[in-house]
C-alpha positions in Angstrom: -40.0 -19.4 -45.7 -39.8 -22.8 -47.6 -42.2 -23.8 -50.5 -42.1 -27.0 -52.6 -43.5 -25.7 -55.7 -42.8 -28.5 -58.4 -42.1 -32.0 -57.3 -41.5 -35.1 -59.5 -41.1 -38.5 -57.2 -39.0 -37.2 -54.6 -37.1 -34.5 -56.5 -38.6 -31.0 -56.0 -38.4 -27.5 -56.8 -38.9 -25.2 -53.9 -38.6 -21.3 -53.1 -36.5 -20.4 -49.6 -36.6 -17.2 -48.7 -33.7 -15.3 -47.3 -32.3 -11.5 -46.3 -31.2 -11.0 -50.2 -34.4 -12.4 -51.4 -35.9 -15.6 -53.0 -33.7 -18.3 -54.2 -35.0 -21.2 -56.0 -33.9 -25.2 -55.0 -32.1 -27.2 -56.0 -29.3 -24.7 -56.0 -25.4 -25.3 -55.9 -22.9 -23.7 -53.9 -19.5 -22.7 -55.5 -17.1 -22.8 -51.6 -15.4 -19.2 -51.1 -14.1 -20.1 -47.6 -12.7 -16.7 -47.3 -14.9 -14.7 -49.4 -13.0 -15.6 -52.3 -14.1 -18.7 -55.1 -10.1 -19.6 -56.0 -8.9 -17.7 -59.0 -12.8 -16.0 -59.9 -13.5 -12.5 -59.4 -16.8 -12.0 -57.2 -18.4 -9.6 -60.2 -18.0 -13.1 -62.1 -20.0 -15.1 -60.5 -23.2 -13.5 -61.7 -23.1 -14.2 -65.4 -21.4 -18.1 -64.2 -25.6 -18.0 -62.9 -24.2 -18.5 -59.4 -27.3 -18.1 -57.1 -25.5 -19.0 -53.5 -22.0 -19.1 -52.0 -20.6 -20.5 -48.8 -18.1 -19.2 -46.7 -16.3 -19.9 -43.0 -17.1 -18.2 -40.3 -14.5 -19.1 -38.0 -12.0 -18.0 -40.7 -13.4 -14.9 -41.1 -13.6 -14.2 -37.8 -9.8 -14.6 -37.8 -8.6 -12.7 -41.1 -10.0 -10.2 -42.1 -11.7 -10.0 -38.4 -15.2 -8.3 -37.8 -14.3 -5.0 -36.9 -13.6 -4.4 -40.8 -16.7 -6.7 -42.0 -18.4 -4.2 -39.9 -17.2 -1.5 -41.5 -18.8 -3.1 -44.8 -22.0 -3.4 -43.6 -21.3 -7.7 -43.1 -19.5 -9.8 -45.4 -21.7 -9.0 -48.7 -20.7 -5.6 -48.7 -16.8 -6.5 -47.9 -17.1 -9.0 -50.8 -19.0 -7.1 -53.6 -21.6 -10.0 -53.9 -25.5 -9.5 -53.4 -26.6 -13.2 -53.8 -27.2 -15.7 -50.8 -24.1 -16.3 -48.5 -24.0 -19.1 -46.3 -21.7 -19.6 -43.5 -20.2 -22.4 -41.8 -19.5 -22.4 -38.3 -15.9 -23.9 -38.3 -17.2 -27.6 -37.3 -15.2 -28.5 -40.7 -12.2 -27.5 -39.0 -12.4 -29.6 -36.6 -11.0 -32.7 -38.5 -7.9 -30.7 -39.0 -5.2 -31.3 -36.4 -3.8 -27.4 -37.5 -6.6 -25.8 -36.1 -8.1 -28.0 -33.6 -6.9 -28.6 -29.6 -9.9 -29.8 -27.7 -13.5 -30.4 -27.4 -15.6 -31.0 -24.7 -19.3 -30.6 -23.8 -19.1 -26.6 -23.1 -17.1 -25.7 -26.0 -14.2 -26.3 -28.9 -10.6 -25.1 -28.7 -9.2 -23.9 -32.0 -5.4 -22.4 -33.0 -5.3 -19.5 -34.9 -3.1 -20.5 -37.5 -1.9 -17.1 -37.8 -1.1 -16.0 -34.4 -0.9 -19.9 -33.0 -3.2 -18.1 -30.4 -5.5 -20.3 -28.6 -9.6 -19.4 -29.3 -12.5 -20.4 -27.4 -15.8 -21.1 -29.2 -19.1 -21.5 -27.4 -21.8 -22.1 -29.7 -23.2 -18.7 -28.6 -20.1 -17.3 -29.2 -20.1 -18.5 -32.9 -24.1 -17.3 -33.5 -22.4 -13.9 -32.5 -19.8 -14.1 -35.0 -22.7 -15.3 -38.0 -25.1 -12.6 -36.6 -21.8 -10.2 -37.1 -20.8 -11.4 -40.7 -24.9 -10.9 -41.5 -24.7 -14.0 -43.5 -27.7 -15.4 -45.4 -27.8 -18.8 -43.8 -25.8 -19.5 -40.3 -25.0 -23.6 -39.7 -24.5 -24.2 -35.7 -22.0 -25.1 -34.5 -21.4 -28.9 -34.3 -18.9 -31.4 -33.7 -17.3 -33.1 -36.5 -15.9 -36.8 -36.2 -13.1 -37.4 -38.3 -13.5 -41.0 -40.9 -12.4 -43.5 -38.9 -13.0 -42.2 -35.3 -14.3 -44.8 -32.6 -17.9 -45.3 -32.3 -18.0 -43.9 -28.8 -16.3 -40.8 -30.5 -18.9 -40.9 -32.9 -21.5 -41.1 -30.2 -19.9 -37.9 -28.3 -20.7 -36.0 -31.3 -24.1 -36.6 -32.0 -24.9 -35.7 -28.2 -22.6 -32.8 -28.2 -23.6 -31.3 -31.7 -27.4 -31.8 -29.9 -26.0 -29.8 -27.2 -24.6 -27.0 -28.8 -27.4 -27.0 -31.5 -29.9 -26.1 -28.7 -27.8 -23.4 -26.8 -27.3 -22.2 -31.1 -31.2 -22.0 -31.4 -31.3 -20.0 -27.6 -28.9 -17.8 -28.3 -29.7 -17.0 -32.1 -30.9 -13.4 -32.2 -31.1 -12.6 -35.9 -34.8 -12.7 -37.3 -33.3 -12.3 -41.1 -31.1 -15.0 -41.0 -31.9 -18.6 -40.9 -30.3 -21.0 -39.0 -29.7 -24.7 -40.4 -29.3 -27.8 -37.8 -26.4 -30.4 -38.8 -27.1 -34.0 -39.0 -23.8 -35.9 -37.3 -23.4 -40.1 -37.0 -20.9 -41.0 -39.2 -21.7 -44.5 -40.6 -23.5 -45.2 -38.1 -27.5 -46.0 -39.2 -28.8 -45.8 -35.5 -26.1 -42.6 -34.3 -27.6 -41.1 -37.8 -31.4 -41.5 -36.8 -30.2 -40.9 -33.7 -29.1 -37.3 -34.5 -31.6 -36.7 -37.1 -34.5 -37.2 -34.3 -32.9 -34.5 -31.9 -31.8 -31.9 -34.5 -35.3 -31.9 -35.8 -36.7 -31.3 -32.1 -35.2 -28.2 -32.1 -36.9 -27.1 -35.2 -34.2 -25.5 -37.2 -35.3 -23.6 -40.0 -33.2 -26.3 -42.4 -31.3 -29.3 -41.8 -27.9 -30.5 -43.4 -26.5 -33.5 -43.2 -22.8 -32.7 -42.6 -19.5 -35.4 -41.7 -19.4 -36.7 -45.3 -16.9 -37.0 -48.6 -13.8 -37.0 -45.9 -13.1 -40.5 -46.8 -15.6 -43.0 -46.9 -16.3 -44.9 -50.2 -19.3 -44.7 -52.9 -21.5 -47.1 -51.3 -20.9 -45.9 -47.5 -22.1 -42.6 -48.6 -24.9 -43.5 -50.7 -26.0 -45.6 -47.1 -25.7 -42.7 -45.3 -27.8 -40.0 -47.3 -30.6 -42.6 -48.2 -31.1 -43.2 -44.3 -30.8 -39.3 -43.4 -32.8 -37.6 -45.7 -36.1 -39.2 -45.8 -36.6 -38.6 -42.2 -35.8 -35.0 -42.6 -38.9 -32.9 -42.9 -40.7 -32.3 -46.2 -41.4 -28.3 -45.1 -37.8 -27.2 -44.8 -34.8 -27.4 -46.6 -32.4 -29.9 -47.4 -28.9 -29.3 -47.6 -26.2 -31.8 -48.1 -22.1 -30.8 -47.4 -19.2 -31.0 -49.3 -20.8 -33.6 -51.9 -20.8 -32.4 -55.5 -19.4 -34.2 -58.7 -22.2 -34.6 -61.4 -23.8 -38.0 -60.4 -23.9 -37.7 -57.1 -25.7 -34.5 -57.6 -28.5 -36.0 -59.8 -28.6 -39.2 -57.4 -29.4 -36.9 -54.3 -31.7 -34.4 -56.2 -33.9 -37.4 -56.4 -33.8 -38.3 -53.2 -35.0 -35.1 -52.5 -31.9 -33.1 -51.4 -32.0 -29.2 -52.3 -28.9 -27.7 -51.8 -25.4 -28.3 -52.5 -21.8 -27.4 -52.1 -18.5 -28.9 -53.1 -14.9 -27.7 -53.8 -15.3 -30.8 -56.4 -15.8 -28.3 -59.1 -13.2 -25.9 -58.9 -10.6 -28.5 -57.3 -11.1 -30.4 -60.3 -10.5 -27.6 -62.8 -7.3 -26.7 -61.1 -6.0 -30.3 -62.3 -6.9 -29.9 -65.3 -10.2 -31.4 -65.5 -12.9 -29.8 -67.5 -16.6 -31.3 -67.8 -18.7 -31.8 -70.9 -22.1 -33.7 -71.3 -20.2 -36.4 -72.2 -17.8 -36.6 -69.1 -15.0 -35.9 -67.3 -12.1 -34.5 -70.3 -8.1 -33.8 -68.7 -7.0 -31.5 -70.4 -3.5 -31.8 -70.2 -3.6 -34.9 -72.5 -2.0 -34.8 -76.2 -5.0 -36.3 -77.8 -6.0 -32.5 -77.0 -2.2 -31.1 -78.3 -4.1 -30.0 -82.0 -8.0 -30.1 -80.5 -9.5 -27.1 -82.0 -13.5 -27.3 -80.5 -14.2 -25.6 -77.4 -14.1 -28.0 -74.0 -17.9 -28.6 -75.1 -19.8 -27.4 -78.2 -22.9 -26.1 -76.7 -21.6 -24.2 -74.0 -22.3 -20.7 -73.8 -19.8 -20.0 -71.1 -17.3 -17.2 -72.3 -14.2 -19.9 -72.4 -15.9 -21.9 -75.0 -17.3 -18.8 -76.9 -13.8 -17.6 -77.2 -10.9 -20.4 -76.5 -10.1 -23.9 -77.6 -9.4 -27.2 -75.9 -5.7 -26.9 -77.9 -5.4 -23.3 -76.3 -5.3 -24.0 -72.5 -3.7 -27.8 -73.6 -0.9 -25.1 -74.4 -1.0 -23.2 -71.6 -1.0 -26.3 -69.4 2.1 -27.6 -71.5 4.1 -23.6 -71.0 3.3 -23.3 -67.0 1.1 -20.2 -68.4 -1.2 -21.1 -65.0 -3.9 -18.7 -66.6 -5.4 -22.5 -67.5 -6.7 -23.1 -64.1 -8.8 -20.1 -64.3 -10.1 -20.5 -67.6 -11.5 -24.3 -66.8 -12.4 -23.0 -63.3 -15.0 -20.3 -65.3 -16.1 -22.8 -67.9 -16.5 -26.0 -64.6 -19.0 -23.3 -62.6 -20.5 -22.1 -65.4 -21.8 -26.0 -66.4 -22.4 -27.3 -63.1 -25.0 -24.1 -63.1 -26.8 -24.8 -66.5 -26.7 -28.3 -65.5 -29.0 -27.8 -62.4 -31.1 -25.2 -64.9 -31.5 -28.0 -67.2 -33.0 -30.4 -64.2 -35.4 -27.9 -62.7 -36.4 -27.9 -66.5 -37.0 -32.0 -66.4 -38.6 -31.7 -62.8 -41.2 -29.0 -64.0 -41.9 -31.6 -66.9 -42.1 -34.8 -65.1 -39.0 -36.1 -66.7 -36.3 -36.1 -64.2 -35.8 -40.2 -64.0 -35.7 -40.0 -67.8 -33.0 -36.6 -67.9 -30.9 -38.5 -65.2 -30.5 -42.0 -67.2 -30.0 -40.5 -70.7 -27.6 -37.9 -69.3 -25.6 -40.1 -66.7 -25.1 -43.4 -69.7 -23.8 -40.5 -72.4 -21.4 -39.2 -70.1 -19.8 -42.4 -68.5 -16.3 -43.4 -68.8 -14.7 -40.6 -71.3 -11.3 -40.0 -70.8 -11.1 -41.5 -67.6 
């Protein structure tokens, strides 16, 4: 299912098999909570190189609802995209005092923000809804603490995401589609271990380390991964949530993590923030008002074959909001050729080197 098929130090180059075929690690995943990356059309995300998305599976299981994903053959088919699709169980919702009422050892109590309906989910309730959508790459369900929550909150969730992750694996039916274990623990180094040891009990067929970038600082993160992920199996997949601006994904390649997603990319764009090899460039700036390059000179995304950084700096200045799409293209489009251009330094021993050049020319531009 999982091959490691370059490696250099930690950082690796694997092959994980899934229903829509081979896809090759490190990979990064563009978020389309609802079957939708904001303001790109799903026939776009081919040429951006986009290998993997991830979705919600609690949303979808309240708009559109799987009686019409059904009638699509699962969410692939409703969506018009034949790459990998993950899911997420909802657990992120859980931090979110709109959709969350109560959670105890048997199950979670959401509101439909829609109906304000109350919904039950049992853990085998939510493998039913994945199994339905026919996702790629189901996540149980787990319990997310919110930054900040008590430790004995903290400890609740690591036994309870334990809990549900085992009645997950029992009730998981679907041969084709894997099913990834979350790490919980907050800050915690011993609730981390803790919940690393009992998720990997169950023998998932990849583990994430979820609960992160919802508010703790650089170095609390940076604690946290470098605990997790080097007692996490070499043999299977390594997938770290919601975690993706440019150093932090060299930094955890070479710790060895494989998989990706963050809304850091096309958040970002939709502020006006574009990225070149040099950093971080806003856009809406007037040192940009008369800028006639592209937002970088290399790239051979569409926006910079065609537009200038003067262009959408004009557009930005007008309201014309067509800006937020254009950045969003050209921001998916790099993060893509930028994990291309480190598979290329892992398969040639040169990752340490690519990371250091690359991370000292692109500090502190336009910040």
């Amino acid at each position: 299912m999982f091959e490691v098929k370059y490696s250099d130090g930690e950082a690796r180059i694997g092959s994980f098999e899934t229903r829509h075929g081979r896809i090759e690690t490190p990979f990064f995943m563009p978020v389309a909570t609802k079957l939708s990356v904001k303001l790109i059309e799903p026939k776009e995300l081919k040429p951006l190189n986009v290998e993997a998305i991830i979705s919600n599976a609690l949303l979808l299981y309240l708009r559109p609802g799987l009686e019409l994903i059904k009638k699509f053959k699962g969410v692939h088919g409703l969506m018009g995209f034949d790459k990998v699709i993950f899911t997420d169980s909802g657990g992120f919702q859980m931090i979110s005092d709109k959709f969350l009422v109560d959670i105890n050892e048997k199950k979670c109590r959401f509101r439909d923000p829609y109906t304000k309906k109350i919904i039950d989910m049992y853990p085998e309730k939510n493998m039913d809804i994945q199994e339905r959508l026919r996702s790629d790459v189901a996540m149980c369900l787990d319990y997310m603490p919110r930054h900040g929550d008590s430790l004995e909150k903290i400890k609740k969730s690591v036994k309870i995401t334990y809990e549900w992750g085992k009645r997950c694996k029992e009730s998981h039916a679907d041969s084709k589609q894997k099913l990834f274990g979350i790490i919980q623990g907050g800050l915690s180094k011993e609730l981390r271990e803790k919940s690393c040891e009992l998720m990997k009990s169950l023998d998932f067929d990849g583990y994430a380390i979820g609960g992160l970038a919802i508010g703790e600082n650089k170095e609390e993160l940076k604690k946290v991964i470098d605990n997790v992920v080097k007692k996490l199996p070499k043999e299977k997949p390594r997938y770290l949530m919601g975690v993706g601006s440019i150093p932090e994904i060299f930094e955890n390649i070479e710790k060895g993590i494989d998989c990706f997603d963050s809304c850091y990319v096309t958040r970002h764009a939709r502020h006006a923030v574009a990225f070149t090899k040099k950093g971080e460039i806003r856009l809406e700036k007037g040192i940009y008002k008369e800028d006639f390059n592209p937002i970088e000179k290399d790239c051979k995304c569409d926006i910079c074959k065609n537009y200038s950084r003067a262009y959408i700096n004009y557009l930005i200045k007008i309201n014309e909001y067509n800006w937020m799409r254009l950045v969003s293209l050209h921001n998916i489009y790099f993060i893509q050729n930028l994990i291309k251009e480190i598979k290329e330094a892992i398969k040639e021993k040169r990752f340490k080197e690519f990371k250091k050049e690359y991370l000292s020319r692109s500090s502190g531009l336009d910040s």
